[in-house]
N, CA and C atoms as an extended XYZ file, in Angstrom:
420
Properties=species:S:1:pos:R:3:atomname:S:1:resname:S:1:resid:I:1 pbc="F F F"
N        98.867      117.460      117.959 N   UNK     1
C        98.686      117.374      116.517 CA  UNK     1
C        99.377      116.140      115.938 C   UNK     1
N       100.740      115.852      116.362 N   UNK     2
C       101.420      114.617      115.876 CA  UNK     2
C       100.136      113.441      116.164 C   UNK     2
N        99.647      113.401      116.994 N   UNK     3
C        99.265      112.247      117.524 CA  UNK     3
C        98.391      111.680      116.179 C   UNK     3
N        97.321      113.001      116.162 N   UNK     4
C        96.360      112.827      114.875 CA  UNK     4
C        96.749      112.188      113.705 C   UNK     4
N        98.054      113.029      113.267 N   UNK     5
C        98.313      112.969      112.121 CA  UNK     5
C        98.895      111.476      112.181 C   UNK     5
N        99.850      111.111      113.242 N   UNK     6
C       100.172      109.502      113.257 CA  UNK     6
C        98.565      108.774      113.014 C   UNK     6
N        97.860      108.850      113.938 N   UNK     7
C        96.164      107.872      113.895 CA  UNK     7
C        95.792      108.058      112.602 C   UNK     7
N        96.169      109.136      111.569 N   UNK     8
C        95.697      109.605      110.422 CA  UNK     8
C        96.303      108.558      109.435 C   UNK     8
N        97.708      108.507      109.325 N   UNK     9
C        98.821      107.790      108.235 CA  UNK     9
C        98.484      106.316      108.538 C   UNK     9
N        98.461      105.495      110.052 N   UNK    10
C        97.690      104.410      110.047 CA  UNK    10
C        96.559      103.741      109.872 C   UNK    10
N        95.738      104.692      109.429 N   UNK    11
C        94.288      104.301      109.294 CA  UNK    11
C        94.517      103.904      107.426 C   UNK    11
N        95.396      105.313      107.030 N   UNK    12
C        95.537      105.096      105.606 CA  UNK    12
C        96.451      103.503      105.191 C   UNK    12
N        97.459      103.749      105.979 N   UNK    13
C        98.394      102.732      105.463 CA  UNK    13
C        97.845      101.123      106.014 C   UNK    13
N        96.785      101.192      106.933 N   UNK    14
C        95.748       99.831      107.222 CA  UNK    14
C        94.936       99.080      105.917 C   UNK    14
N        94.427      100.709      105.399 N   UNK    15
C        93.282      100.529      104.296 CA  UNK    15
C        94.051      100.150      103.180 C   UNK    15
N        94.953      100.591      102.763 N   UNK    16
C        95.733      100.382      101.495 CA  UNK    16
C        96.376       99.057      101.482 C   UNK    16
N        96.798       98.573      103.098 N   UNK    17
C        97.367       97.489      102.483 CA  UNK    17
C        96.342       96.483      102.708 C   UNK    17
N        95.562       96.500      103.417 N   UNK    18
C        94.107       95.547      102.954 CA  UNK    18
C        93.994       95.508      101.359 C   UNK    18
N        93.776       96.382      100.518 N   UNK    19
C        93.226       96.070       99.233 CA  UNK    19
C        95.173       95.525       98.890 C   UNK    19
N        95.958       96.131       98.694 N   UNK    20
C        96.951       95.665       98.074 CA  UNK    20
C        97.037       93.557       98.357 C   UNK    20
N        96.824       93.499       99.547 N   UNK    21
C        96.592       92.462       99.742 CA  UNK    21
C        95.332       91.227       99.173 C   UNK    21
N        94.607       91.652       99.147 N   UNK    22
C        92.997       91.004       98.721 CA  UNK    22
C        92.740       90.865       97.280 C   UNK    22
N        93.775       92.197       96.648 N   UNK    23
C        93.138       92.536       95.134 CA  UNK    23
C        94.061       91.099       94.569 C   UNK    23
N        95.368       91.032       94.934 N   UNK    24
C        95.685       89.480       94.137 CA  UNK    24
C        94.836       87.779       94.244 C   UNK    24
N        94.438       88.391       95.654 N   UNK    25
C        93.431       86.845       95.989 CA  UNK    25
C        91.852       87.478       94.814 C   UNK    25
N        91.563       88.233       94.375 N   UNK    26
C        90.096       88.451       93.779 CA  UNK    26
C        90.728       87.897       92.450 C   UNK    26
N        92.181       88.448       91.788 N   UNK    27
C        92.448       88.024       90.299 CA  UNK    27
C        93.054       86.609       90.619 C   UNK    27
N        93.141       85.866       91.615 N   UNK    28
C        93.342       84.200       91.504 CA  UNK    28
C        91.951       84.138       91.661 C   UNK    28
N        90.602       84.203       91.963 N   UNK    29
C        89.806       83.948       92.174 CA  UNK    29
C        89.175       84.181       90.291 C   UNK    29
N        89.026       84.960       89.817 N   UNK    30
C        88.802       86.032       88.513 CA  UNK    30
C        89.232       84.850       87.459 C   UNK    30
N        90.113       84.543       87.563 N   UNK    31
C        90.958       83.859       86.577 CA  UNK    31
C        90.436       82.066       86.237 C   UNK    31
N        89.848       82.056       87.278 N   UNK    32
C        88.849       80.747       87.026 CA  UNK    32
C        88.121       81.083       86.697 C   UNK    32
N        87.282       82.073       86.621 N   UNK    33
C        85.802       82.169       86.008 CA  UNK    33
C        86.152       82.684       84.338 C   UNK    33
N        85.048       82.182       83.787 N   UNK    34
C        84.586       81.970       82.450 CA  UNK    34
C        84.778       83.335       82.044 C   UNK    34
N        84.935       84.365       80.415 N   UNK    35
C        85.165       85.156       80.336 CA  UNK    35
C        84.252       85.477       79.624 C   UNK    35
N        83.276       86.223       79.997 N   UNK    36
C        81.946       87.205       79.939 CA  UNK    36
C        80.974       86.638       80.951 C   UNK    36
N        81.317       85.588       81.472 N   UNK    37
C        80.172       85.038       82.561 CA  UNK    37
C        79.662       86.243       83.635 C   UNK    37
N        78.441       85.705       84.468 N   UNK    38
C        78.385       86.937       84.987 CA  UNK    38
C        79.286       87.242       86.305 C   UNK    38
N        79.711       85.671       86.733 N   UNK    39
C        81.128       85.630       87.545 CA  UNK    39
C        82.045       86.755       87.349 C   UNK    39
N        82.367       86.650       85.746 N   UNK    40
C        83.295       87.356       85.755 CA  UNK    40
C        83.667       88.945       86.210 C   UNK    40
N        82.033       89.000       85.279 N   UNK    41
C        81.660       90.578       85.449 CA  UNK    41
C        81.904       91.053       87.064 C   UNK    41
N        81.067       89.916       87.831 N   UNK    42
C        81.286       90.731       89.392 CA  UNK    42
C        83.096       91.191       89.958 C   UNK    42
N        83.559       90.269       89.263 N   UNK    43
C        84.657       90.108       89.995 CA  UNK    43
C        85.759       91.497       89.562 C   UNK    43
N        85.107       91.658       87.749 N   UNK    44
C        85.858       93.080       87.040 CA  UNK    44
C        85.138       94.503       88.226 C   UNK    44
N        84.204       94.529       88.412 N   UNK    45
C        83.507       95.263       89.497 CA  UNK    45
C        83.663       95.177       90.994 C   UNK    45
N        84.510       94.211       91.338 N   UNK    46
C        84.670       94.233       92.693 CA  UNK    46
C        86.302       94.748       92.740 C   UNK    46
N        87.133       94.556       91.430 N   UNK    47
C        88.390       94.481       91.212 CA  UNK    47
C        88.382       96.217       91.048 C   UNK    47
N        88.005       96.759       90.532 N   UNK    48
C        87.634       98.096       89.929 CA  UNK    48
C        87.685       99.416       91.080 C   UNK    48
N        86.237       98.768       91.740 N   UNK    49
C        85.974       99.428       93.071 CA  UNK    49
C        87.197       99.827       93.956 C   UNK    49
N        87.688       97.907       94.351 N   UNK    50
C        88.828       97.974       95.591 CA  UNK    50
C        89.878       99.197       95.157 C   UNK    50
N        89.683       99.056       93.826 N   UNK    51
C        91.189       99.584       93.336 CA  UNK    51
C        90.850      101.083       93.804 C   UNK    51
N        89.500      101.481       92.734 N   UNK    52
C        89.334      102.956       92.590 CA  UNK    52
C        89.097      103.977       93.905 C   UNK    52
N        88.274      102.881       94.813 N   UNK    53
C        87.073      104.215       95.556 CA  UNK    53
C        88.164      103.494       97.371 C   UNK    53
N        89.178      102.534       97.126 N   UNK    54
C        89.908      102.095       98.548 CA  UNK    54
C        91.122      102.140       98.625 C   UNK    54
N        91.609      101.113       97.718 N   UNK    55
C        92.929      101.792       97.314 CA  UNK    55
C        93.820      102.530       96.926 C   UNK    55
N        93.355      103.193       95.926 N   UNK    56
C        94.134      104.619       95.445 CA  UNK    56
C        93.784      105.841       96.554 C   UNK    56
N        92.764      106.118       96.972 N   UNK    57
C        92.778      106.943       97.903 CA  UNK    57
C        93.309      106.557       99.136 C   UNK    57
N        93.559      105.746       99.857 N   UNK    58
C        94.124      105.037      101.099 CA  UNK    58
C        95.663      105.256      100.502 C   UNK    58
N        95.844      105.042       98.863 N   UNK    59
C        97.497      104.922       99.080 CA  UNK    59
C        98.123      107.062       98.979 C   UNK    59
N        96.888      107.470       98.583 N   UNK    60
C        97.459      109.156       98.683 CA  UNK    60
C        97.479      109.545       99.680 C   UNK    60
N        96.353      108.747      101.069 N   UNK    61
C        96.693      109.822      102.502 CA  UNK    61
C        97.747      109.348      103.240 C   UNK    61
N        98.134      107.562      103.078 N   UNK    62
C        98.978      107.489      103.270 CA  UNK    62
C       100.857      108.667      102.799 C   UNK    62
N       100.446      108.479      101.943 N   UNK    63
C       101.594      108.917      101.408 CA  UNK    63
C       101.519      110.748      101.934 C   UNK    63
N       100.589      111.203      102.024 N   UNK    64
C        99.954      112.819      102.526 CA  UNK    64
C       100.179      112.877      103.803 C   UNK    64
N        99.401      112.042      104.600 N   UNK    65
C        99.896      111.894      106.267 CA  UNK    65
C       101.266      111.144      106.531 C   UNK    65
N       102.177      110.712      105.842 N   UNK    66
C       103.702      110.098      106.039 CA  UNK    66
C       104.240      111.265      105.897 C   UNK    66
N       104.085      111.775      105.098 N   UNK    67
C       104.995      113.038      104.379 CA  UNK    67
C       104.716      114.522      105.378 C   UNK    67
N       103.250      114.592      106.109 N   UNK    68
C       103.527      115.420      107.055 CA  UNK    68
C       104.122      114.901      108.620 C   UNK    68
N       103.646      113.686      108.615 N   UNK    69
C       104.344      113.575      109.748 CA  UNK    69
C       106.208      113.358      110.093 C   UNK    69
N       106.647      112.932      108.717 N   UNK    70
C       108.155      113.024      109.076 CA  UNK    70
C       108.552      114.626      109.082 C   UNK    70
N       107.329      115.332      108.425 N   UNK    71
C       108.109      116.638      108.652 CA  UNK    71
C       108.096      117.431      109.999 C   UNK    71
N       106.981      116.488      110.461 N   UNK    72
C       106.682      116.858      112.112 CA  UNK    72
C       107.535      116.329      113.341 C   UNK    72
N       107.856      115.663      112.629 N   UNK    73
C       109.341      114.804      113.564 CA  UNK    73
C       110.616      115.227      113.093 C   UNK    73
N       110.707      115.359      111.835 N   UNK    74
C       112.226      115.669      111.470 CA  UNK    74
C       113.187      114.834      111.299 C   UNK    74
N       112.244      113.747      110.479 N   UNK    75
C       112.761      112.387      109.812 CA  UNK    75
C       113.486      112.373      108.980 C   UNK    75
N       113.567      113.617      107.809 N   UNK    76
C       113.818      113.189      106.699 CA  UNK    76
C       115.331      113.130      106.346 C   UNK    76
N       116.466      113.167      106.876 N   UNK    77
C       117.514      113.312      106.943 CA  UNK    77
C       118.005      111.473      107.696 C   UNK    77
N       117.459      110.985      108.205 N   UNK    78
C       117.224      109.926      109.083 CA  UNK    78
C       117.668      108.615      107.893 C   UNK    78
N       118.617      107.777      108.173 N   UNK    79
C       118.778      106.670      107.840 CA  UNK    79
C       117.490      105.383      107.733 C   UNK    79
N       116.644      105.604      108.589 N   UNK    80
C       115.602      104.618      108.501 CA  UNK    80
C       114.474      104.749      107.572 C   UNK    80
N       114.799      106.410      108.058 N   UNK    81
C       113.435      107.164      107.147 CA  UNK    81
C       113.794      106.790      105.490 C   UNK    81
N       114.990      107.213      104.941 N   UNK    82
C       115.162      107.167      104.050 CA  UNK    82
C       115.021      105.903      103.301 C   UNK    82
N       115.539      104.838      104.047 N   UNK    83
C       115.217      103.407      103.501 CA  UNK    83
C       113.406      103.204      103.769 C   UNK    83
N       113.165      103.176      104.733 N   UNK    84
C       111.435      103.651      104.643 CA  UNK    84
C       110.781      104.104      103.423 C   UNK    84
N       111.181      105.355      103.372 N   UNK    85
C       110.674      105.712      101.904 CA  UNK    85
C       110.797      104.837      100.897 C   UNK    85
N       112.150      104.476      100.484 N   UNK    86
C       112.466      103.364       99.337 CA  UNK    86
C       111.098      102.553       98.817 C   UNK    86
N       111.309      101.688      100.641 N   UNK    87
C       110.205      100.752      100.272 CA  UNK    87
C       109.116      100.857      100.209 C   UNK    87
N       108.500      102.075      100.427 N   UNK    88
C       107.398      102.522      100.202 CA  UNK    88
C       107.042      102.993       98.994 C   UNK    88
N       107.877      103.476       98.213 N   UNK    89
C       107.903      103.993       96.844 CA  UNK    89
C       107.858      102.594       96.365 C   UNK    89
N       108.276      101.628       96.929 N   UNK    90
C       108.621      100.350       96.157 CA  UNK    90
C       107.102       99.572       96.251 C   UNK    90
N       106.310       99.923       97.353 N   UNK    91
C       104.949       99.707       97.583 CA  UNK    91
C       104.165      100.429       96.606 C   UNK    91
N       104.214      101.655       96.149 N   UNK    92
C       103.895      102.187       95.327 CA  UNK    92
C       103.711      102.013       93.785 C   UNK    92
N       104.739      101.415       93.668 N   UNK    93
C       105.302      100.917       92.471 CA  UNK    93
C       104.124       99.758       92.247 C   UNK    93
N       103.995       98.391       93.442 N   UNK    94
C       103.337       97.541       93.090 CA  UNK    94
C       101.850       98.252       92.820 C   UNK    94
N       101.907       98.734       93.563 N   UNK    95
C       100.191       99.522       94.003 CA  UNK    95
C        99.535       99.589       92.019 C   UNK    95
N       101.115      100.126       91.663 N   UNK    96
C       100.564      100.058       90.255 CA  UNK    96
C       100.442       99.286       88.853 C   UNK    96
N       101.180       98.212       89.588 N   UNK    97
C       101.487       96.977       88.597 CA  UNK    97
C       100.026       96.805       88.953 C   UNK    97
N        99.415       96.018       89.734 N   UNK    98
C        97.941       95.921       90.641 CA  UNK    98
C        96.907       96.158       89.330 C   UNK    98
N        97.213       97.607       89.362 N   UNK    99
C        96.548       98.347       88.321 CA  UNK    99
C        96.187       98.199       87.069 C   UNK    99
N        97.212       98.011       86.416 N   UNK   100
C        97.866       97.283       85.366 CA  UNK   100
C        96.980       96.040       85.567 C   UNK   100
N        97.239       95.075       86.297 N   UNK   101
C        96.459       93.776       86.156 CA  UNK   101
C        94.749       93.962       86.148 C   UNK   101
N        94.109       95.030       87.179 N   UNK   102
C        92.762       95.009       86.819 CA  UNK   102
C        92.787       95.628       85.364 C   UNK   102
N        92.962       96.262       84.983 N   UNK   103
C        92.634       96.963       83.204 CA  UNK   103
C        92.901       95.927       82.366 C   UNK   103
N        93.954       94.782       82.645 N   UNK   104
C        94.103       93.615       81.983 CA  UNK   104
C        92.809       92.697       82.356 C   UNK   104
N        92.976       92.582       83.307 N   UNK   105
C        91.597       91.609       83.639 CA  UNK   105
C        90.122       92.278       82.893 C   UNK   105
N        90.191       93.362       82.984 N   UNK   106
C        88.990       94.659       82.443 CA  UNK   106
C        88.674       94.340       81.039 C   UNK   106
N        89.542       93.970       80.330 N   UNK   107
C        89.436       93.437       78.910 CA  UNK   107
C        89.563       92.268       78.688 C   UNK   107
N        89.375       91.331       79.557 N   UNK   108
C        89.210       90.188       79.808 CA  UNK   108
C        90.765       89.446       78.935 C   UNK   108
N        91.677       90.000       79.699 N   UNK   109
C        93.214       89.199       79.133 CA  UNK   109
C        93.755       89.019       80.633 C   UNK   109
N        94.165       87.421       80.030 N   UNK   110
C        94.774       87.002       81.616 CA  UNK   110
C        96.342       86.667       80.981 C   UNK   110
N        97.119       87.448       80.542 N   UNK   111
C        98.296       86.936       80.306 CA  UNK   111
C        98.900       86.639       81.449 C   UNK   111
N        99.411       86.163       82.386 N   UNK   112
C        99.838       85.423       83.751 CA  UNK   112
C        99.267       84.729       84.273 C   UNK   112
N       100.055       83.479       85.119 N   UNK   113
C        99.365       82.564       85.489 CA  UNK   113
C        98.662       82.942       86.833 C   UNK   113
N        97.954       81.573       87.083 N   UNK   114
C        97.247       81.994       89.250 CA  UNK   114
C        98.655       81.994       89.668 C   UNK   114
N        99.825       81.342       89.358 N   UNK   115
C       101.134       81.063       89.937 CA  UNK   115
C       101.645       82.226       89.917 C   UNK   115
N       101.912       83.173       89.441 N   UNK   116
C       102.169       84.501       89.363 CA  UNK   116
C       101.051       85.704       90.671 C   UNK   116
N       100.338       85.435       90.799 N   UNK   117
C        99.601       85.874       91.421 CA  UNK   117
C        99.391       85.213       92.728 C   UNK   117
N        99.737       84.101       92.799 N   UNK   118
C        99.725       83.998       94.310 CA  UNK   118
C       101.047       83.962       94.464 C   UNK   118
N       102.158       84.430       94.235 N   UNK   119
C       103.701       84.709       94.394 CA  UNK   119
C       103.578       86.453       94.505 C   UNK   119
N       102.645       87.227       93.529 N   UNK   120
C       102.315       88.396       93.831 CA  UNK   120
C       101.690       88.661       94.695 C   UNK   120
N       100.907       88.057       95.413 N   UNK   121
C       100.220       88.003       96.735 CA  UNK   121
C       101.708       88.500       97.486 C   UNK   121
N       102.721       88.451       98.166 N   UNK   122
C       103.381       88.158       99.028 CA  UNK   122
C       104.455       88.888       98.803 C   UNK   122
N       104.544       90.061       97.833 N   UNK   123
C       105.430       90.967       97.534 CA  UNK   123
C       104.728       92.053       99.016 C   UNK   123
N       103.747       92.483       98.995 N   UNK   124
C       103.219       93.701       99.576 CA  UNK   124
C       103.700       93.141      101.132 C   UNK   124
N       103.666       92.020      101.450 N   UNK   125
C       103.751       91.338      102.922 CA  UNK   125
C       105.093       91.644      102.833 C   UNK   125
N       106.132       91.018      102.744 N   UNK   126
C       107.271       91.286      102.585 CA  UNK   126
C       108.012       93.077      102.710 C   UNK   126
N       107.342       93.840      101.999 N   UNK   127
C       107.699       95.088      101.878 CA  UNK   127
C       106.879       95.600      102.962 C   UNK   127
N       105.729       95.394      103.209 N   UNK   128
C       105.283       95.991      104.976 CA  UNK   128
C       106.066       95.231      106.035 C   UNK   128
N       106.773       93.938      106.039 N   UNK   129
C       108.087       94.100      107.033 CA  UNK   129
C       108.449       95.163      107.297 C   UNK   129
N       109.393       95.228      105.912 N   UNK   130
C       110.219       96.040      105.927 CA  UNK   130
C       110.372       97.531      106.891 C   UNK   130
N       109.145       97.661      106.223 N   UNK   131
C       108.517       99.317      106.180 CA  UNK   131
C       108.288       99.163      107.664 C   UNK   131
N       107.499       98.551      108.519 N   UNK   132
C       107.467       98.486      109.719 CA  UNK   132
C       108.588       98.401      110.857 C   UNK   132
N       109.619       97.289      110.654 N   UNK   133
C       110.546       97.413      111.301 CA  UNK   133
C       111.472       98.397      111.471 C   UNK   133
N       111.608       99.010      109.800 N   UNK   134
C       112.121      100.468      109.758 CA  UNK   134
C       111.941      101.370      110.908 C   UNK   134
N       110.374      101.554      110.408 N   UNK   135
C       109.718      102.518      111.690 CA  UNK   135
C       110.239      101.749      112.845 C   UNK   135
N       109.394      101.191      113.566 N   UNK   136
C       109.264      100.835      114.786 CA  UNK   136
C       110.641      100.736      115.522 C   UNK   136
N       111.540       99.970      114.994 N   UNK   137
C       113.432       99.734      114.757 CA  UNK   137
C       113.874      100.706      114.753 C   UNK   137
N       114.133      101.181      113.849 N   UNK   138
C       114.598      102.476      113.343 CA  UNK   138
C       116.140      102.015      113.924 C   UNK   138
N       116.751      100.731      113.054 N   UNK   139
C       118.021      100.271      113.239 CA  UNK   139
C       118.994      101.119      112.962 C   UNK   139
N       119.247      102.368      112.047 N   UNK   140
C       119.920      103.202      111.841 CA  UNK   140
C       119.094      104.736      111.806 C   UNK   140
C-alpha cells in the first residue's frame, strides 16, 4: 500500500509543480500582449485552466497523498518532516499568490513588472530543493 500511495503523492507533486512553474512563464508571456487582443484572451484561458482543472487539484492530492503517507511511515514527529511541511505550506502559500496574479491578469491589471515574474519564476525551484533534499536527506 505505501508503495501506491508514494507513486500517488509523486505523480501529484510532478503535476503541481509543472503548472507552479509554467504559470509565471504564461504571465511574462501575457504581459506583452495587448489588452483585449485576442492574444490576450488565449493566454487569460490558458492561465485559468492551468490554474483551475491542473493545479489546484494536483496541489490537494499532493497535499492528501503526503499527509497519508507520513502517517504511514510515522513521520510526523520527525525533524525533516516537520521542516518539509514548512516548505510546503510555504509552496502553498505561493500556489496562491499565482492565483492572485491570474484574477489580476483576468481583469486585465498588470500591476508588476515581467521583472517580478521572472524572479517569481524561481521561488517554486528553490522551495522544491528544499522539500526534496528534506525527503530524500532527511539531514535531521
Amino acid at each position: 500500500m505505501i508503495l501506491w500511495v508514494k507513486a500517488l503523492h509523486l505523480i501529484a507533486v510532478i503535476s503541481w509543480m509543472a503548472g507552479l512553474l509554467y504559470l509565471p512563464r504564461l504571465l511574462i508571456y501575457h504581459f506583452d500582449s495587448k489588452v483585449g487582443s485576442n492574444q490576450s484572451e488565449t493566454f487569460k484561458t490558458m492561465e485559468r485552466k492551468l490554474l483551475k482543472v491542473i493545479m489546484t487539484p494536483a496541489m490537494i492530492a499532493t497535499w492528501c497523498f503526503g499527509i497519508w503517507l507520513a502517517y504511514l511511515n510515522g513521520a510526523w514527529l520527525e525533524g525533516w518532516f516537520v521542516s518539509k511541511l514548512f516548505l510546503v505550506t510555504l509552496l502553498s502559500a505561493f500556489h496562491g499568490f499565482e492565483a492572485g496574479w491570474v484574477r489580476e491578469f483576468g481583469e486585465d491589471q498588470r500591476r508588476r513588472t515581467q521583472k517580478f515574474y521572472r524572479l517569481a519564476n524561481e521561488v517554486p525551484t528553490l522551495l522544491m530543493i528544499g522539500i526534496i533534499v528534506l525527503a530524500v536527506v532527511k539531514p535531521f
